[in-house]
N, C-alpha and C positions, 0 to 999 in steps of 0.2 A: 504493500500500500504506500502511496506516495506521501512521503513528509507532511505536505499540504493536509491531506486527509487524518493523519493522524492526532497533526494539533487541532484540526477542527473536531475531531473526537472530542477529546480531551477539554476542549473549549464547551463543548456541548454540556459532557459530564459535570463541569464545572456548573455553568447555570442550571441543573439539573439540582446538582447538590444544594446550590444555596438557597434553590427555592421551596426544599423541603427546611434550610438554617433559618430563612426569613416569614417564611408563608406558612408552612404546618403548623407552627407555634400556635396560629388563632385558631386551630382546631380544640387545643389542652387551655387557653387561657381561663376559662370558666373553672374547670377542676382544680388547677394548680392555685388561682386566686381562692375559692374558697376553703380549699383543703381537703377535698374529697381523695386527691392525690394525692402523693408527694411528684415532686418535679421530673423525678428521674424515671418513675415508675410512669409515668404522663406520657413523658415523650418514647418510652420504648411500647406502649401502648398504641399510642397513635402512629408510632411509624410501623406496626404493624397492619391497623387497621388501611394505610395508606396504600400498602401493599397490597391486601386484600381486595382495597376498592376498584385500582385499577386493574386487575385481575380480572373481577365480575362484569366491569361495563364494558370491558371491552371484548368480551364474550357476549353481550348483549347489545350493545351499540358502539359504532367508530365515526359517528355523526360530529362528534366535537374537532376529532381526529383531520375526518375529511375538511374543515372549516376550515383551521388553520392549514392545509396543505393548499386549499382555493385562496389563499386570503391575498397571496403577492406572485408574478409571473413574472422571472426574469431567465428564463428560458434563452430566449435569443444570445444572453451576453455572452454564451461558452460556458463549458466545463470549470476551465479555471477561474475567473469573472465572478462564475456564480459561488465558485467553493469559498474565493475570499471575499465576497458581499456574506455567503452564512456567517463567516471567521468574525466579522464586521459586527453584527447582530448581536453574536453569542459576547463578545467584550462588551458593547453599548447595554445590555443584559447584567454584567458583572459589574462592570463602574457603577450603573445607576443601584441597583440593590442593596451592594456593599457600602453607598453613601447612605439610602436609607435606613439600614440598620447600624450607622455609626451615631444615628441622631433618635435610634429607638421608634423610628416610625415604621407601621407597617403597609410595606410598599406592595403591590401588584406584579408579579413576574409576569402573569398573566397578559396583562394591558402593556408590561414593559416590552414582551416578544411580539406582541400587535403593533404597537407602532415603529418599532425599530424595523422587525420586519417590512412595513409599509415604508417606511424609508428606507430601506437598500433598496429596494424595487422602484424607487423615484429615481435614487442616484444612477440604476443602472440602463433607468430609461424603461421600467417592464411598466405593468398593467396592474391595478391593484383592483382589487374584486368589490366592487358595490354592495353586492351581497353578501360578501362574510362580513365588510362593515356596517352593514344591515342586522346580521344577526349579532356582532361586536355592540350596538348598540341598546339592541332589545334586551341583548344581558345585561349592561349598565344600569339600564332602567328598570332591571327587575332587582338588580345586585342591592339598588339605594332605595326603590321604594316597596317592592314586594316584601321582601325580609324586613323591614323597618314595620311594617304594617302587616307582619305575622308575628313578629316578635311582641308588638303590641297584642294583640286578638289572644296567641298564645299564653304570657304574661296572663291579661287578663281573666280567663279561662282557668289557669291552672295554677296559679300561686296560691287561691285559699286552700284548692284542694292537697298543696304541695306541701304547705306549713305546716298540716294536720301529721303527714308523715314520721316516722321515729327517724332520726341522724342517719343511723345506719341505711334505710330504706331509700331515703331521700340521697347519701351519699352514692348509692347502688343504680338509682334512676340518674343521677347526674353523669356517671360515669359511662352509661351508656347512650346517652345523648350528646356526650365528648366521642363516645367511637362511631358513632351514624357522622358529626362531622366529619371524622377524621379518616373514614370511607368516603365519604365526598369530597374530600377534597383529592385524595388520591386516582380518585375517578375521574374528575377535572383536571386537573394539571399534568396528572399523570399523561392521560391521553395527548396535551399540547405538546408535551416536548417528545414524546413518542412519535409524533408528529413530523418531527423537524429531523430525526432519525431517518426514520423512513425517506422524506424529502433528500438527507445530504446522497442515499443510496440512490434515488432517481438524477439525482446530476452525476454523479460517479457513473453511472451506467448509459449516461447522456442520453436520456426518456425524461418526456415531458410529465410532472405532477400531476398526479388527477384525485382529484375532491371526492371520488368511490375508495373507500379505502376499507379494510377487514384487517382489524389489529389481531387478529387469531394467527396470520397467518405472518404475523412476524411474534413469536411468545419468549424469543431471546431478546428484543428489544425492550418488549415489555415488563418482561422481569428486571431488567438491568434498570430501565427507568424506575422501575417500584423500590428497585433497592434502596438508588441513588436518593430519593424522597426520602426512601426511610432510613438512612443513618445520617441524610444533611437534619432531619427531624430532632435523631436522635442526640449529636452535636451539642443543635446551640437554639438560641432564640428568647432566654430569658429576660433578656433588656425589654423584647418586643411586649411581653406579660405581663413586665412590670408596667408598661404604660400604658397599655387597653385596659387592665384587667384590678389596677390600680391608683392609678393616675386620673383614669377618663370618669371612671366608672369604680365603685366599689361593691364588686360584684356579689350579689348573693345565691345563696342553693337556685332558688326557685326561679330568678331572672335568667342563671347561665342555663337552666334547662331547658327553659323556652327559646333563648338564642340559639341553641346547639337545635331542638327541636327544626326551628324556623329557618335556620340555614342551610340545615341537611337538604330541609324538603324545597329548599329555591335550588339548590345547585342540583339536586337531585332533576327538575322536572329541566332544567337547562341541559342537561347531560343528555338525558332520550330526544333532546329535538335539534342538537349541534349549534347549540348555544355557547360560547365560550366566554365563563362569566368568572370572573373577581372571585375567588372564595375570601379573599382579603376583605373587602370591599359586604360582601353578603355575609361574611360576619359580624364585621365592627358594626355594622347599621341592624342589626338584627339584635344586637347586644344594647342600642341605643333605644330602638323597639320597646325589648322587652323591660329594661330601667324605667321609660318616659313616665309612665304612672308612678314608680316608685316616688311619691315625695317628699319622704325620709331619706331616700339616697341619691340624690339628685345629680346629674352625668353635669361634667365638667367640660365646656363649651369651650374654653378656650384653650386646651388640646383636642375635643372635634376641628377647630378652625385648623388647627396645623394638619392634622391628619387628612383631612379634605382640602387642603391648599396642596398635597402631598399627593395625592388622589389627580385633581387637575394637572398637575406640574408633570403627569407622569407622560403621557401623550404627546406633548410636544415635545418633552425633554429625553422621549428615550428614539424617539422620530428621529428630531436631530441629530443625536449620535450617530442611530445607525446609519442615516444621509453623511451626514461627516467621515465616520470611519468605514465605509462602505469605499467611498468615492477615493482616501487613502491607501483602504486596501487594492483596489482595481489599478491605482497605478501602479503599487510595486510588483506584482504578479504580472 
C-alpha cells in the first residue's frame, strides 16, 4: 500500500479515536454526574455499548452510511487529489476537536466531517449533494428541537413516577438509559466514519462512491470503527462531564433519564431514515429538555451560550479548514 494511503489510514483512525475521547463522553454524562456510576466503570460500559450499537444498525440499516458517502463528489480530481483532499479533512477533523476539548466544550465530529468534507469538495472543484445537506439539516432541526421537547414531555411524564423509586432501582433504570444512549451513539457515528473507510477504498480502486451502501458486507471495517469508538470512549473525556453535567446543569437521577431516554429515541429514529445527526448536539439539548421544568435546579445559560456559539462556529470553521488544507494538500501531491 502506498505511503499516501497508509497515513490516510492512520489519519482516519485518528478522528475515529477522538470522537469516541470527545463525543461518547455525552452518552455517560448523566450516570457519572449523578453517581449511579463510577467514571471508569461508565466509560468501559458505554464503549461497549458503542460497539454493540454499531454492530446492530448496520445489520439493519447503512442509510446514515450511504448519506455521508453522497454528501461530497470529487471524483474527477484523480486518485491522488482525492486521497490528499480525505488527508485534508481527516486533520481539519483533529485540529478542530482537539481545540474543542482543550476549552471542555463538547464539539460535533459529526457536523465537523460534514463540513470539512463539503469543503475539500469546493477546493477540488467537485459537486456537493443538496440532499444529504437536506437531510444534514432535518437532523439539526430534530438534534435542537425534537430532543429539547422530549426531554421536556419525558421529564414531565416521568420524574414523579421516578422519585417514588428506591436509589438502587432508580440507579439500575439510569444506567440503562446511559447504555440505549451509548448504543446510539455508536450506531450514528459509528456508521459516519465507517463511511469515509469505505469511500478512501472506492478512490484506491478508482470507482466512483455510491450513496447504496451495505455495511455487512465490509464487518472488518466495522468492527475496527466500533473499537476505535470504544477505547477513544474508554481514554478520556472527563473535562467534557465536568461541564455539561456540572457546570451547565446539575444533573439529577430522574432528568438524566429522560435525557438519555429522549436522545436515544431522536438518534434512534435519525439512524432508520439516513439522517446524520449530532449525538452531541441531541444530547446536551435533550438534557436542557428535561432540567427546563426543574426550578430548583435551574441550567446555567451562560455556558449554553458558549456551547451553542461552539455548535455555530463549527460549520464554517471546520468548512474552512478543510477548503484551506485540502487546497495545501493538492498542491504538494
Amino acid at each position: 500500500m502506498h505511503f499516501h494511503s497508509i497515513l490516510l489510514m492512520v489519519l482516519i483512525s485518528g478522528v475515529v479515536f477522538v470522537n469516541g475521547w470527545t463525543d461518547a463522553p455525552n452518552a455517560i454524562v448523566g450516570v457519572v454526574s449523578t453517581k449511579a456510576l463510577r467514571y471508569r466503570s461508565a466509560v468501559w460500559f458505554a464503549a461497549l455499548c458503542n460497539l454493540l450499537g454499531l454492530f446492530v444498525i448496520s445489520a439493519i440499516s447503512s442509510s446514515v452510511a450511504g448519506t455521508i458517502l453522497s454528501l461530497g463528489n470529487f471524483d474527477a480530481a484523480g486518485t491522488q487529489k482525492s486521497l490528499a483532499a480525505m488527508m485534508a479533512v481527516m486533520a481539519a477533523i483533529i485540529v478542530f476537536a482537539t481545540a474543542a476539548w482543550a476549552f471542555g466544550i463538547p464539539s460535533s465530529e459529526s457536523h465537523a466531517l460534514i463540513a470539512a468534507l463539503s469543503g475539500a469538495t469546493m477546493a477540488l472543484g467537485g459537486s456537493v449533494s443538496a440532499d444529504a445537506w437536506r437531510k444534514v439539516i432535518i437532523g439539526l432541526v430534530m438534534s435542537l428541537i425534537l430532543s429539547f421537547a422530549l426531554g421536556v414531555l419525558l421529564s414531565k411524564i416521568m420524574v414523579k413516577r421516578l422519585v417514588r423509586m428506591s436509589t438502587k432501582a432508580l440507579d439500575s433504570a439510569e444506567i440503562f438509559a446511559a447504555g440505549v444512549m451509548a448504543f446510539m451513539h455508536g450506531a450514528q457515528d459509528g456508521q459516519k466514519f465507517a463511511a469515509v473507510f469505505v469511500a478512501v477504498g472506492f478512490i484506491l480502486k478508482n470507482e466512483p462512491a455510491t450513496p447504496i451502501i451495505d455495511l455487512r458486507q465490509y464487518p472488518l471495517i466495522v468492527l475496527f470503527c466500533g473499537a476505535l469508538i470504544a477505547l477513544g470512549t474508554a481514554v478520556g473525556g472527563g473535562r467534557i462531564i465536568q461541564n455539561i453535567g456540572g457546570k451547565m446543569v446539575s444533573l439529577r437521577k430522574p432528568q438524566s433519564f429522560s435525557a438519555d431516554i429522549a436522545s436515544g429515541l431522536c438518534l434512534l429514529i435519525a439512524s432508520l431514515s439516513g439522517i446524520p445527526m449530532s449525538t452531541t448536539h441531541t444530547k446536551t439539548t435533550a438534557i436542557m429538555g428535561a432540567c427546563a421544568l426543574d426550578k430548583k435546579n435551574p441550567v446555567n445559560y451562560k455556558i449554553i451560550g458558549g456551547v451553542l456559539f461552539a455548535w455555530i462556529f463549527t460549520f464554517p470553521a471546520c468548512m474552512s479548514l478543510g477548503y484551506i488544507f485540502t487546497k495545501i494538500a493538492a498542491m504538494l501531491v
